[in-house]
C-alpha positions as CSV (number, residue, x, y, z in Angstrom):
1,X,-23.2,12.3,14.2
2,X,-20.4,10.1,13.9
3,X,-18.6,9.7,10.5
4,X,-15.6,7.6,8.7
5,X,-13.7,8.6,5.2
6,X,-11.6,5.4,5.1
7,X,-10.9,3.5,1.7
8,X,-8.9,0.7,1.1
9,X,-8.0,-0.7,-2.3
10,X,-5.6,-2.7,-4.5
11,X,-4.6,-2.5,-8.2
12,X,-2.3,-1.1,-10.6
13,X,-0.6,1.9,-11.7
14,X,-1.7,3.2,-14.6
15,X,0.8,6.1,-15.4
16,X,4.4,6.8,-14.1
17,X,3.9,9.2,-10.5
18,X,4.5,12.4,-11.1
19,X,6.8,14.3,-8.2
20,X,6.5,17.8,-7.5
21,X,7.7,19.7,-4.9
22,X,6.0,22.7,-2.8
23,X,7.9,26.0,-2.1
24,X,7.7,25.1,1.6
25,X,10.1,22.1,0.8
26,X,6.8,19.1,1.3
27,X,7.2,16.4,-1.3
28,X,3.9,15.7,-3.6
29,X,3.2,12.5,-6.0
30,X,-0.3,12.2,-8.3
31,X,-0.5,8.8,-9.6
32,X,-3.3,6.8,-11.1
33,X,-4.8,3.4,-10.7
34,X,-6.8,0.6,-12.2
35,X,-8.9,-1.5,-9.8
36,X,-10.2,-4.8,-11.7
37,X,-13.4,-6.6,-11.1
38,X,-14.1,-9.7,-12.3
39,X,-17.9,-11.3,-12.0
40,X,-20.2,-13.1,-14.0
41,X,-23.6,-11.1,-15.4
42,X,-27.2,-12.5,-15.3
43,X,-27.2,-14.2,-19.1
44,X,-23.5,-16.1,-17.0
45,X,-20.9,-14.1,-19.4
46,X,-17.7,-13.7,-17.1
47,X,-17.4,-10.2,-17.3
48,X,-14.6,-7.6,-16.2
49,X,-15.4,-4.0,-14.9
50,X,-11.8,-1.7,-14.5
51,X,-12.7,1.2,-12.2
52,X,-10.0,4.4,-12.5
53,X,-9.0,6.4,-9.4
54,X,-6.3,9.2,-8.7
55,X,-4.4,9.3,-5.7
56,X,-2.0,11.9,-4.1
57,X,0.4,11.6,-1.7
58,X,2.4,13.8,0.4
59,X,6.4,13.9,2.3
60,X,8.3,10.5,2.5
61,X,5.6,8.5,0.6
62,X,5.3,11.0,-2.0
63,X,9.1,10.1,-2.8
64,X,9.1,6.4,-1.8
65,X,6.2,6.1,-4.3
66,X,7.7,8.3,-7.3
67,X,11.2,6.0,-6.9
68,X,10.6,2.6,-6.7
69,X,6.5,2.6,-8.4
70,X,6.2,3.0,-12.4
71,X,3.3,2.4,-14.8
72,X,1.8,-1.1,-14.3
73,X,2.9,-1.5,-10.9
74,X,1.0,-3.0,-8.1
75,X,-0.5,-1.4,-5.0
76,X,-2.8,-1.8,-2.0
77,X,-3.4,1.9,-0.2
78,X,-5.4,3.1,2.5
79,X,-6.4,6.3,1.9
80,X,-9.6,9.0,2.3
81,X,-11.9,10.5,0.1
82,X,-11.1,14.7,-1.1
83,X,-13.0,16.8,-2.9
84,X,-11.5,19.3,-5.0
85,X,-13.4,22.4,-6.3
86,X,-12.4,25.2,-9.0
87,X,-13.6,27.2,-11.4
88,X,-12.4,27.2,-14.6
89,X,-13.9,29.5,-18.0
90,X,-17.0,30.8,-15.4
91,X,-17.6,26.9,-15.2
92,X,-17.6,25.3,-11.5
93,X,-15.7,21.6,-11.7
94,X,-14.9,19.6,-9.0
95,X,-13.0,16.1,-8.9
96,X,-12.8,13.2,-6.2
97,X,-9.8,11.6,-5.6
98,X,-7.7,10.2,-2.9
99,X,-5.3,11.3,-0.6
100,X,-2.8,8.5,0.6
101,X,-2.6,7.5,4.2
102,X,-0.4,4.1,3.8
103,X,0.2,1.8,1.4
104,X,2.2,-1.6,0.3
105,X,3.9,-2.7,-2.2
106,X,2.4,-5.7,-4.4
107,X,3.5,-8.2,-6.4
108,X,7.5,-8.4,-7.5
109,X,8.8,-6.2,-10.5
110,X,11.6,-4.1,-11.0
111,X,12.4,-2.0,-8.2
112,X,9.8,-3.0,-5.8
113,X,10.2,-5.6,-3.1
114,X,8.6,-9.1,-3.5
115,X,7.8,-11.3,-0.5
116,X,10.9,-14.1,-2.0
117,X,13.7,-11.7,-2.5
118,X,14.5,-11.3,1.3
119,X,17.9,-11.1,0.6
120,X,17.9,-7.7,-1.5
121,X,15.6,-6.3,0.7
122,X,18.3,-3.8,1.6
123,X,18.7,-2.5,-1.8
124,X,14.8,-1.8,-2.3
125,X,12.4,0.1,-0.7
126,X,10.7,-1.4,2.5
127,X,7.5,-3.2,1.8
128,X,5.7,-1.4,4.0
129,X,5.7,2.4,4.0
130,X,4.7,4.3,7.3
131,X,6.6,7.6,8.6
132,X,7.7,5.3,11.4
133,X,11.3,4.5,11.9
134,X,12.4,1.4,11.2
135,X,13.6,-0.9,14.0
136,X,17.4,-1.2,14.7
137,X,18.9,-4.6,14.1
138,X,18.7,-5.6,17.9
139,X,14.5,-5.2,17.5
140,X,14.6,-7.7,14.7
141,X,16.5,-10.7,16.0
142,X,14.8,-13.5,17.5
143,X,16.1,-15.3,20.4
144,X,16.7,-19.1,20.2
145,X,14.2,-21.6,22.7
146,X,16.1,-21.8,25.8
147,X,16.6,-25.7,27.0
148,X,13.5,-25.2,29.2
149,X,11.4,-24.2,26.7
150,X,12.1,-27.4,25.1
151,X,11.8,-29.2,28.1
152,X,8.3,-27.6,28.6
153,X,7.4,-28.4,25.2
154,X,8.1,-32.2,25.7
155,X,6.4,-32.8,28.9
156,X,3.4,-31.7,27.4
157,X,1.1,-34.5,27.0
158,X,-2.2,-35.2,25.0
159,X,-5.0,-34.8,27.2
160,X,-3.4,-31.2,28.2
161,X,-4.2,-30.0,25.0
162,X,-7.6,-28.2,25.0
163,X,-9.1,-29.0,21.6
């Protein structure tokens, strides 16, 4: 039988990320976070539900997140399910949290990238984070319409259009 462990969601730190590092050199970061629901109940009182989740992450994440992410900050991650079991004082626990797979910045703040500050986006971290290299200026530029694409463009009439 088939099966999925994907989540997605969006919200806030609720403490600073906490960085450790394994002997084998591999980057760690626990962080929390505070999803908000807001909905109205059955006697119509708008009503808010916060739901509290904690999230790891691992390598270049693990850092991105512990330099440019502090309490209160937002986040939208994508992520799976992990269960972790111990024993502690004879007594068996167990705890369900999630394990980062990508994530994105939200909202503006200190240290993080907004979508209108595209001109210090090469002092802050990238909006995106992925293991990915980033493209070399020469994949980023746009080329200009040639004079035949404008030509094109003009001869176009109304009834060509399809809708």
């Amino acid at each position: 039988m088939p099966s999925l462990n994907k989540v997605l969601l969006m919200g806030n730190l609720t403490r600073d990320p906490e960085l450790r590092t394994f002997a084998s050199g591999t980057a760690v970061c626990n962080f929390g976070m505070a999803i908000n629901r807001n909905f109205t109940d059955r006697e119509g009182n708008r009503r808010e539900e916060t739901t509290f989740v904690d999230l790891e992450s691992f390598g270049k994440q693990a850092e991105t997140i512990s330099r440019y992410m502090k309490k209160g900050s937002g986040i939208f991650i994508e992520g799976r399910l992990k269960l972790d079991q111990w024993e502690k004082d004879g007594e068996k626990r167990s705890k369900l949290k999630i394990t980062l797979e990508n994530f994105q910045f939200v909202g503006g703040g200190e240290g993080a990238p907004s979508s209108g500050n595209a001109g210090q986006a090469s002092k802050q971290a990238p909006s995106l984070a992925s293991d990915l290299p980033s493209p070399s200026p020469q994949d980023t530029t746009v080329p200009s319409p040639s004079k035949d694409t404008e030509t094109q463009v003009e001869n176009i009439e109304e009834d060509d259009v399809p809708f």
